[in-house]
N, C-alpha and C positions, 0 to 999 in steps of 0.2 A: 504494500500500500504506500502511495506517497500524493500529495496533494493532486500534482500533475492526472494520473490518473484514476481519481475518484473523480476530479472536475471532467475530465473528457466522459467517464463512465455516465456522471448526471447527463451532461448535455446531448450528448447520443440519444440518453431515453426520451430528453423533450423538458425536462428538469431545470426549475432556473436559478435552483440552490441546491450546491454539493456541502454536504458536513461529514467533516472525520472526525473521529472518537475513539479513543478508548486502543489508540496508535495503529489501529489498523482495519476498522471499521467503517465504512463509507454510506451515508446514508442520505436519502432524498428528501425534503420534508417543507415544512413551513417555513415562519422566519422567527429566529430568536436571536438573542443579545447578551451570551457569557460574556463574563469579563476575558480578555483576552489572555489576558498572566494567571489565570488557573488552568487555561489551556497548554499545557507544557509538555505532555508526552513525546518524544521521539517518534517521528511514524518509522514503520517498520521497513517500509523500501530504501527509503534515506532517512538519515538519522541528523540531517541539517534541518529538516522541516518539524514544525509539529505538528500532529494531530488529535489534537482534543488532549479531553484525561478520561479518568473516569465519569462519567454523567455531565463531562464535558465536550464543546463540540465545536470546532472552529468551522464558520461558513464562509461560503466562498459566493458571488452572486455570479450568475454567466452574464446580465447585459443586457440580457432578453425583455421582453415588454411582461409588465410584472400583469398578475391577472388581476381581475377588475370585477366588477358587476354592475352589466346594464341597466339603463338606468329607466331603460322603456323596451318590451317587448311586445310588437306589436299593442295590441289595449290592456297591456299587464302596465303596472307602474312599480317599479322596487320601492319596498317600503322601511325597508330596515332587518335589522339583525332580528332576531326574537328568542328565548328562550325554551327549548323544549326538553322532557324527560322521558324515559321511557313508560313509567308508571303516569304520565299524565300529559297527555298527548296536547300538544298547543294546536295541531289541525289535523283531526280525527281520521283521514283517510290515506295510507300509504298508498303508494302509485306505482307499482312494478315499471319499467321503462327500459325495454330490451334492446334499446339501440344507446342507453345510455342515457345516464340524468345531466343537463345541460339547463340554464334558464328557457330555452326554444323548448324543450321538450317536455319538460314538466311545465308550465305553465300550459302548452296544447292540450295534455293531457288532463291536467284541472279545466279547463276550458270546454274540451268536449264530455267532461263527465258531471259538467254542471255546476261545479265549483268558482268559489270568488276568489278565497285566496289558493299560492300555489308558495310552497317551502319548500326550501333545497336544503338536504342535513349532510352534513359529515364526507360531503366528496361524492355521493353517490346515492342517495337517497331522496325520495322526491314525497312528499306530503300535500293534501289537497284540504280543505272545510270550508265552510260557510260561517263559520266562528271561528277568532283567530283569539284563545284565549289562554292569552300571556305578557310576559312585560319584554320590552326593547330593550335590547342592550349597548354596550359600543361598539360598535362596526367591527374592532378589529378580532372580537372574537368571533367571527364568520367569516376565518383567513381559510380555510382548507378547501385548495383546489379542485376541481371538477374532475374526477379521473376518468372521464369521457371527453372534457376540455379543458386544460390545462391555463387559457389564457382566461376564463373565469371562477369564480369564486362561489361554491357553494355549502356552504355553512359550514359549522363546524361540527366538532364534538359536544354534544347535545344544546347545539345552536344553528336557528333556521332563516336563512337567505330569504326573505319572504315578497312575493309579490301580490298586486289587488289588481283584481279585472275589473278598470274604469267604467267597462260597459254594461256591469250588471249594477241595478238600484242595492242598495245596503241590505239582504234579507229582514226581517222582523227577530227579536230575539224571541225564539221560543214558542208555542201556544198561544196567542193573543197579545201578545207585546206590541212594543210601539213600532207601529207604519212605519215605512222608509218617506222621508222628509224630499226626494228630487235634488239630490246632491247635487248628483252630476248630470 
């Protein structure tokens, strides 16, 4: 292992962070911020370089166009981060998506199966409701990539990418609750 060839290793795969660890470990991932001088380990190809330490991890960035989240998909609108669990779902319907979860894909998919809002979870996971019931968080915990599109951003670990179809009125909450008001 040596820095040289973890970074060619990421970028090969489409990866726009290479991290070594633990002096000979190379790994793909999100983005974090070790202190550099606990990074000290000798990587083991060359021992002029280091690579990480223990549960340390020097990154390396290729360059690349960092991914993103649109910010309009067709009549979807991104609305923000959201939180969700597995024990208590913030949008009630997982969405299987065999060509892969993408904001284009999941949001169609909420879209023809009659759904307002559409959630992107964890890189690969796609979620649909009519009730989007949870709190917002800060953006940047809805860094993890799209592993079907790399240059987008779909939520994280139990945090939901969330989009609203502009084009449907607000449902009613529940049984007899209050009318939708003609928002949009």
């Amino acid at each position: 292992m040596t820095v040289d060839t973890c970074v060619a290793f990421c970028k090969t795969n489409g990866y726009l962070y290479a991290g070594v660890e633990f002096g000979q470990e190379c790994c793909k991932l999100g983005i974090f911020n070790p202190s550099d001088s606990q990074c000290n380990m000798p990587c083991t190809g060359n021992n002029k370089q280091t690579c990480g330490a223990g549960d340390r991890i020097n990154i390396f960035y290729s360059g690349g166009k960092k991914p993103d989240v649109p910010n309009r998909v067709k009549t979807w609108k991104y609305s923000g981060c959201f939180v969700d669990s597995v024990e208590n779902r913030a949008l009630e319907r997982p969405m299987p998506i065999a060509s892969g979860v993408t904001a284009q894909s999941c949001t169609a998919a909420c879209k023809d199966a009659g759904f307002k809002f559409a959630g992107l979870e964890f890189g690969a996971e796609c979620f649909c409701g009519n009730d989007l019931d949870s709190s917002k968080v800060n953006e940047n915990q809805c860094q993890t990539a799209c592993a079907a599109d790399t240059k987008q951003f779909c939520g994280g670990p139990d945090r939901l990418t969330v989009f609203t179809d502009t084009s449907r009125p607000t449902p009613p909450k529940g049984p007899g609750g209050p009318k939708p008001h003609g928002h949009h």
